[in-house]
C-alpha positions in Angstrom: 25.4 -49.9 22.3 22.7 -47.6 22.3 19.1 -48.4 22.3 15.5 -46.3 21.6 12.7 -46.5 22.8 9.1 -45.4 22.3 7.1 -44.2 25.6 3.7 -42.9 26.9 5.8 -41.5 29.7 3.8 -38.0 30.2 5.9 -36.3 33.4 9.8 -35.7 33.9 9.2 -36.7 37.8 7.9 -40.8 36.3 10.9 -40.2 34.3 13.8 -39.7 37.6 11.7 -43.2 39.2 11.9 -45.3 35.9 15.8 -43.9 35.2 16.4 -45.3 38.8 14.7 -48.4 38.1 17.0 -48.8 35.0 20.1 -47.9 37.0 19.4 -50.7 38.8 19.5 -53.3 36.6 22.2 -51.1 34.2 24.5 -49.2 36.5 27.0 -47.9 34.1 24.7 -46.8 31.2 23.2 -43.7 30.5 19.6 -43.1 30.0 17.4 -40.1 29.2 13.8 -39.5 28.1 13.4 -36.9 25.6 9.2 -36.1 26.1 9.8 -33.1 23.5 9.5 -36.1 21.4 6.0 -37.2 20.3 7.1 -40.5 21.1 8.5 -39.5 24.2 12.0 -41.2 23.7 14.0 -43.2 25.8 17.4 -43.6 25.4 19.7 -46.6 27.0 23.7 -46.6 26.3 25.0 -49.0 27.7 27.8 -51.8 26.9 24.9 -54.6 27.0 21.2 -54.2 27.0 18.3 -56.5 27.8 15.4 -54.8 25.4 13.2 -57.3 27.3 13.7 -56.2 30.6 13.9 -52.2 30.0 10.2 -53.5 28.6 9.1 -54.9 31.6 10.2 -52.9 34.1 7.9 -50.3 32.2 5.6 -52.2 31.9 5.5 -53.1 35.4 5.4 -49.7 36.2 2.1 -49.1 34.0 4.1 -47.1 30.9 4.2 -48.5 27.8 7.3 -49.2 26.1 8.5 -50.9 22.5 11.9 -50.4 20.8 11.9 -47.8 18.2 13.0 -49.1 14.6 
């Protein structure tokens, strides 16, 4: 399963703290951030994914985040 997501992620070092965030709650997935992307993409594949928590734990973190139709 792979899931999308729309950022305001600005700098690649918030995205190695957020990807480590993720891991935690996702260990065997992949993420990435694309921030070449005007909606600076990020990318979950992993064999289950809790769109409500990936959105949290952004949000906790003070980024934005909404899944990307």
């Amino acid at each position: 399963m792979v899931e999308v997501f729309k950022t305001n992620i600005q700098e690649a070092e918030q995205c190695n703290i957020i990807i480590g965030k993720l891991l935690e709650y996702f260990p065997n997935s992949t993420i990435n951030f694309d921030l070449e992307d005007c909606d600076k993409i990020l990318r979950i594949h992993a064999s289950s994914i809790s769109n409500h928590k990936i959105i949290e734990l952004l949000n906790s973190h003070g980024f934005h985040c909404e899944v990307l139709l």
